[in-house]
C-alpha positions in Angstrom: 1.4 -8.0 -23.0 2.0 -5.3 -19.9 5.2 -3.4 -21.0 6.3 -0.6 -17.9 7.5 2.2 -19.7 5.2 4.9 -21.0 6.9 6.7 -23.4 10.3 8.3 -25.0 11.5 12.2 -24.3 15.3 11.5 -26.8 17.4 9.7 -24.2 15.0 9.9 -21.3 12.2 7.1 -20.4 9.1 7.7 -19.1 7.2 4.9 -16.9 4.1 4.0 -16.3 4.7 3.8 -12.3 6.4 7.3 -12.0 3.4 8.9 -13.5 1.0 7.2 -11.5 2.9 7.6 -8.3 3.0 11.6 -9.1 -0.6 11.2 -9.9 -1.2 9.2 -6.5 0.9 11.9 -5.0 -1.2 15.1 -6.8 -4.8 13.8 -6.2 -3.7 13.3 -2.2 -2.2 17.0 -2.2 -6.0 18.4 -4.0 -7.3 16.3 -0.9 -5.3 17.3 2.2 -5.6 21.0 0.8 -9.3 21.0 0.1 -10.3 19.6 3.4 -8.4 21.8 5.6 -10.4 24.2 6.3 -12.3 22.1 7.7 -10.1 20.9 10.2 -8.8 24.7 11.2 -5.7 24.0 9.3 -4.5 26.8 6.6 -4.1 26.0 3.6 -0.7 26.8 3.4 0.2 24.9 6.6 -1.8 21.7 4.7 0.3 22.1 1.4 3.5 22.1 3.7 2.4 19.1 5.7 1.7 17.7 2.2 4.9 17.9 0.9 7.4 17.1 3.8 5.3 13.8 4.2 5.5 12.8 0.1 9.4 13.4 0.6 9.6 11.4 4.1 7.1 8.7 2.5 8.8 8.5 -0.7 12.5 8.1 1.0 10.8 5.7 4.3 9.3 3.4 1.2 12.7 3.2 -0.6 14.8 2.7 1.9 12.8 -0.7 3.0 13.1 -1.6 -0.2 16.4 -1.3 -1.0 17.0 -2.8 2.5 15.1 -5.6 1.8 16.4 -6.1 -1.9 19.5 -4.9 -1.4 21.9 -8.1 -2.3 19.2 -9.4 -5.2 18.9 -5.8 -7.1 21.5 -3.3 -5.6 24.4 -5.2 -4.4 27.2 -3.1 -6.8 24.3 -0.8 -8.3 24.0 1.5 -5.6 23.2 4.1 -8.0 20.0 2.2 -9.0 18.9 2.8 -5.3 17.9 6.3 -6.3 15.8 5.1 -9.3 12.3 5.0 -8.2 11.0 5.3 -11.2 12.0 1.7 -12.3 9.8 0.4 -9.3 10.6 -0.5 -5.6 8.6 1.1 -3.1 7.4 -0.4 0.3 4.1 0.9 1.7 5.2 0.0 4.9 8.3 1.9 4.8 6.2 4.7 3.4 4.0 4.9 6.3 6.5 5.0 8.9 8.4 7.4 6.7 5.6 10.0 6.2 4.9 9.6 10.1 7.9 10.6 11.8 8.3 13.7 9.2 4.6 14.1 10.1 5.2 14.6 13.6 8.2 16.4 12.9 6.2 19.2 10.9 3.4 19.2 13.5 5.6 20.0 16.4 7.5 23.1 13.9 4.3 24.4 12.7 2.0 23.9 16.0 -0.8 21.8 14.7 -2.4 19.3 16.1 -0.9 15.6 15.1 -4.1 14.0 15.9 -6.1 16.7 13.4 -3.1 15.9 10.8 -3.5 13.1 10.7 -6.9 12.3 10.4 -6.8 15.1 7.6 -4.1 13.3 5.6 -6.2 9.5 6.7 -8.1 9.3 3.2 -5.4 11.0 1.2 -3.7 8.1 2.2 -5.9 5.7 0.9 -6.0 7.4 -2.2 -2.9 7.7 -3.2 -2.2 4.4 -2.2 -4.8 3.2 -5.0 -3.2 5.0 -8.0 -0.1 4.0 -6.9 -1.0 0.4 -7.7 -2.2 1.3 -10.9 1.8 2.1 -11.1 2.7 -1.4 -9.9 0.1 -3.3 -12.2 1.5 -1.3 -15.5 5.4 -2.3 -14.1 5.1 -5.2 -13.5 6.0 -5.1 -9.7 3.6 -6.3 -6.6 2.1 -9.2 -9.3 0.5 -11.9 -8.6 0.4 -15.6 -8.3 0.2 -17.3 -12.0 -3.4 -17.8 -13.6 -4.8 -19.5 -16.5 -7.8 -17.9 -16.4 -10.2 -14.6 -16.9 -8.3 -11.9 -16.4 -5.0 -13.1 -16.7 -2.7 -10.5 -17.2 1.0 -11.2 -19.6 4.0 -8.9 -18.7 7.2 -8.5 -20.9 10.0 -10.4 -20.5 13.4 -9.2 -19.0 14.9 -6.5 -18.5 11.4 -4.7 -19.3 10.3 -6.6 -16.3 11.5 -9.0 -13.4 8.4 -11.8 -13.3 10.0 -14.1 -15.7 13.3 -13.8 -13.1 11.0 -14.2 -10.0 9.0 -17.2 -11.4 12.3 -18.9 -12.2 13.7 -18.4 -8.9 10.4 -20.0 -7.7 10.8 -22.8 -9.4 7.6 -22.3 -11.7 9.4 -21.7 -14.8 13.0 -23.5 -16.0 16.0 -21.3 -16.8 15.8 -21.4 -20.3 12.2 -19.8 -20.3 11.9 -16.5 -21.5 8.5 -15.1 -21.5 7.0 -15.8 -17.7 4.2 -17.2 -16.7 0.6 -15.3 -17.0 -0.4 -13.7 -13.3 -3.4 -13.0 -11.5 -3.8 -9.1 -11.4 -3.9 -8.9 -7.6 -2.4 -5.1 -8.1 -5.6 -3.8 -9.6 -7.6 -5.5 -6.6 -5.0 -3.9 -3.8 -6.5 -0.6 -5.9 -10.3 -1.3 -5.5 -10.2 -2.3 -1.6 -8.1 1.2 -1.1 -10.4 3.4 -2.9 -13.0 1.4 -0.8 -11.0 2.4 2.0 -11.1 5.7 1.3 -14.8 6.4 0.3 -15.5 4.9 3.8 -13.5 7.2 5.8 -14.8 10.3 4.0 -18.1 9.4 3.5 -19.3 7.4 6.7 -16.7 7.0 9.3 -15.6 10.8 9.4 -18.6 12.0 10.4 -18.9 9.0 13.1 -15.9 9.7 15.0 -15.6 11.8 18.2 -12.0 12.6 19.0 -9.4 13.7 16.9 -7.1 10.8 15.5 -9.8 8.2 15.7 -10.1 8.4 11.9 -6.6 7.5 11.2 -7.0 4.8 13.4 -9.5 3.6 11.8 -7.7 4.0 8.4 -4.7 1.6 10.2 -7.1 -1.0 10.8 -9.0 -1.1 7.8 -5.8 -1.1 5.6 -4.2 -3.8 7.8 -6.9 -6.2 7.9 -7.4 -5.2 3.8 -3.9 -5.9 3.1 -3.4 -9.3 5.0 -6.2 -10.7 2.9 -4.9 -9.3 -0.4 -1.6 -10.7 0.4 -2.8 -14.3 0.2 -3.0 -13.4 -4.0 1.1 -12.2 -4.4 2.8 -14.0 -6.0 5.9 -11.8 -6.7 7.8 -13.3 -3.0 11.0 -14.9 -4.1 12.3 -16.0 -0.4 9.4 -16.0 1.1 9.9 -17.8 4.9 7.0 -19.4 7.0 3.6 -19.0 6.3 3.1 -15.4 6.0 4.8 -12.6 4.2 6.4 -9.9 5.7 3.7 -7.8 5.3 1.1 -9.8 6.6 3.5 -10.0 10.1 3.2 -6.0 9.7 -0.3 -6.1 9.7 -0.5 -8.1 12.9 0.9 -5.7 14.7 -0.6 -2.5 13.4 -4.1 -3.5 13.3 -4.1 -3.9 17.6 -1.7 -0.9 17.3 -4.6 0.7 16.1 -7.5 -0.7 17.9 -5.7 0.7 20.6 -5.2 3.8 19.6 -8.9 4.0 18.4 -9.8 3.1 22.3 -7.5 5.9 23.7 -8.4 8.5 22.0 -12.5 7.8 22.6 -11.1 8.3 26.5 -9.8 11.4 25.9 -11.9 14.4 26.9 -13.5 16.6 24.2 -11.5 19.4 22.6 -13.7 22.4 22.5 -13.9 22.9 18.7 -11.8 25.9 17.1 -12.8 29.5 16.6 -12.2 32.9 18.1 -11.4 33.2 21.4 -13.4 35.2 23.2 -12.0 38.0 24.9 -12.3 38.9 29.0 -14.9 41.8 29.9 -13.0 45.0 30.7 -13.6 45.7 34.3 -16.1 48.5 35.4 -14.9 51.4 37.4 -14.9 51.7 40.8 -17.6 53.9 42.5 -17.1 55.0 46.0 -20.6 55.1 47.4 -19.6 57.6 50.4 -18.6 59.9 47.2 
């Protein structure tokens, strides 16, 4: 049986999805700062870009959260709003989060968005896969109930919230208390973005011809990933229509990026970065009639 926290410091406990998310968040800064160089971009200007998007990302993907969950989880709690470490992040939210603070820092430090970008493209993807380690040890983002191999058990309240959201569903009565074995869906949202992410470093990076076409690429890849994955949740409580709310998401970003990928193809080449080279110093005059 899953239980979310890690371990006891006295008073203070440690979860299983706060290390993994600084994990997610450590392995994408080694990333971003490695690869710099190679797209002109100091290091120092890469560890910046680095950080402003982790604190835009981490405040974009708990704000949709909280938004989202706000009358269920936070109605009265408001101080729970700040604890990320007992679970709640929105990718989504994330993204848009870490973009605008993106741009934000590109336009401050004078670097390209389009290089940025594509730089921080993979980083992306990897994070992104630790981070659902974090949600398959706590119990958030699970899946549909299963019976079968690979089954996974999570503790009952307050450790976790499955047995709560299976009730709500009407797949477990009221006076149940250990929930229903789930389908770990999380660990398979971790395999497609590692997939994801070996791609775009290892086969589509070298492919591409204009700056930003990579992270276009990445928005299309994760989209169509993600609105297949999302057939295998299980973890909706008021779920309305036929598709969740992420799955709508991903019908619009994946055109959103198709285009994207299109417009920057029709671009016209950057020449590539180095030192400029300077004028010739002008001869000196010579009168012939001298």
């Amino acid at each position: 049986m899953l239980h979310p926290e890690a371990f006891h410091l006295g008073p203070l406990t440690i979860r299983w999805y706060g290390i993994m998310v600084a994990l997610g968040f450590l392995a994408g800064y080694l990333l971003v700062t490695s690869r710099a160089a190679k797209r002109s971009v100091p290091t120092d200007v890469a560890a910046d870009l680095v950080f402003w998007c982790m604190l835009g990302g981490i405040g974009g993907a708990r704000l949709l959260y909280v938004l989202q969950n706000w009358n269920a989880e936070f109605s009265g709690r408001w101080l729970e709003a700040l604890r990320i470490d007992h679970g709640g992040l929105v990718f989504y939210g994330g993204l848009i989060g870490a973009s605008v603070v993106l741009a934000l820092v590109c336009a401050r430090k004078a670097v390209s968005l389009a290089v940025a970008a594509d730089l921080i493209a993979p980083a992306l993807a990897l994070g992104h896969a630790i981070g659902r380690l974090g949600c398959f040890l706590n119990g958030c983002c699970f899946g549909r109930p299963w019976d079968h191999a690979g089954a996974v058990q999570y503790a009952p309240p307050p450790a976790t919230g499955v047995l709560y959201v299976q009730q709500g569903q009407g797949k477990l009565a009221e006076l149940a208390t250990v929930p229903l074995p789930v389908f770990p869906i999380q660990l398979v949202s971790t395999a497609v973005n590692i997939a994801i992410f070996l791609v775009l470093l290892l086969v589509l990076e070298r492919r591409v011809r204009r700056p930003g076409q990579l992270f276009a690429l990445y928005v299309m890849l994760y989209a169509v990933s993600r609105f297949v994955v999302e057939f295998g949740r299980g973890d909706y409580l008021d779920l309305v229509g036929l598709i969740t709310p992420a799955q709508l998401i991903c019908m619009i970003l994946f055109p959103l990026g198709a285009a994207g990928y299109i417009w920057l193809g029709r671009r016209p080449p950057q020449a590539p970065p180095g030192p400029r080279a300077e004028a010739p110093e002008p001869e000196p005059e010579t009168d012939p009639g001298r």
